[in-house]
C-alpha positions as CSV (number, residue, x, y, z in Angstrom):
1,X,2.3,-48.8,17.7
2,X,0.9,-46.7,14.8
3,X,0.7,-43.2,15.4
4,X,-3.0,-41.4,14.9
5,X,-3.4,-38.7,12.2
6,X,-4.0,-36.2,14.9
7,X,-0.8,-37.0,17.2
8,X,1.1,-36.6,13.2
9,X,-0.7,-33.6,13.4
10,X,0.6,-32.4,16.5
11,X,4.0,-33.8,15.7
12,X,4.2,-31.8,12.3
13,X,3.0,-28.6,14.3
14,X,5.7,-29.0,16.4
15,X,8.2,-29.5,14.2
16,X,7.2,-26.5,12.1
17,X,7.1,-24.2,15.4
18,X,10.2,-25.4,15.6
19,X,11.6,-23.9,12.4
20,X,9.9,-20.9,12.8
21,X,12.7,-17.6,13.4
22,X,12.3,-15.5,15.9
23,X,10.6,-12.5,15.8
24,X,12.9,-9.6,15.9
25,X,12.7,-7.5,18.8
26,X,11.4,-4.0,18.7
27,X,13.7,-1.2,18.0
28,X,13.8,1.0,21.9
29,X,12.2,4.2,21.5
30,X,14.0,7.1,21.1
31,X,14.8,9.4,24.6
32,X,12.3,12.2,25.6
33,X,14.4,15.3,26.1
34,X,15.7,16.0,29.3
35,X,13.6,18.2,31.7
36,X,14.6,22.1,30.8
37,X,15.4,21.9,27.4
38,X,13.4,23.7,24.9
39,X,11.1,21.8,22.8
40,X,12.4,21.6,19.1
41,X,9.5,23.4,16.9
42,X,10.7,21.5,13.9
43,X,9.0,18.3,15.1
44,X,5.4,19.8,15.3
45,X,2.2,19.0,13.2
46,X,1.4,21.4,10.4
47,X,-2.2,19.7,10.8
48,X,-4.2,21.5,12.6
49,X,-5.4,20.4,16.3
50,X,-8.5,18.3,16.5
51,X,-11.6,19.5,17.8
52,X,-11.7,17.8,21.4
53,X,-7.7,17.7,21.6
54,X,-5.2,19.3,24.1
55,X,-2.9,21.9,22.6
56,X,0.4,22.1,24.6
57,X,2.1,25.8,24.3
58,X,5.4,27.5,25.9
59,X,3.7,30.7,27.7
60,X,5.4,34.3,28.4
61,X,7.3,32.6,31.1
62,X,8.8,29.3,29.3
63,X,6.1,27.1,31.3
64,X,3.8,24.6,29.8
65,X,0.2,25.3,29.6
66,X,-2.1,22.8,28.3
67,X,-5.3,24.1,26.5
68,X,-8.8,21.4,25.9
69,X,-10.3,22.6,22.5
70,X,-13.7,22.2,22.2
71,X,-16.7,21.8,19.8
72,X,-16.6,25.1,17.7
């Protein structure tokens, strides 16, 4: 029995899926800091905030406060 070109076809696909490595998986992303410890002011943006973002801030008392900026 002769094989068709489109089950070669499908034959060679397989065959090259086959072959084909893996994909690596990706690298786990790094821990977020426990609850309580500061946040490290080295890692911040020197961009400015974008109109319409949220600007997260330590106040007087160590809390989080989240502020909306809006359209100036």
């Amino acid at each position: 029995m002769q094989m068709t070109r489109v089950a070669a076809a499908v034959v060679l696909l397989a065959a090259l899926a086959a072959c084909t490595p893996e994909t690596p998986a990706d690298p786990p992303a790094p821990a977020a800091a426990p609850a309580g410890v500061p946040l490290d002011p080295s890692r911040e943006s020197g961009l400015p905030p974008a109109v319409g973002s949220d600007v997260i801030e330590l106040d007087e008392n160590g809390e989080l406060v989240v502020h909306r900026l809006g359209d100036r």
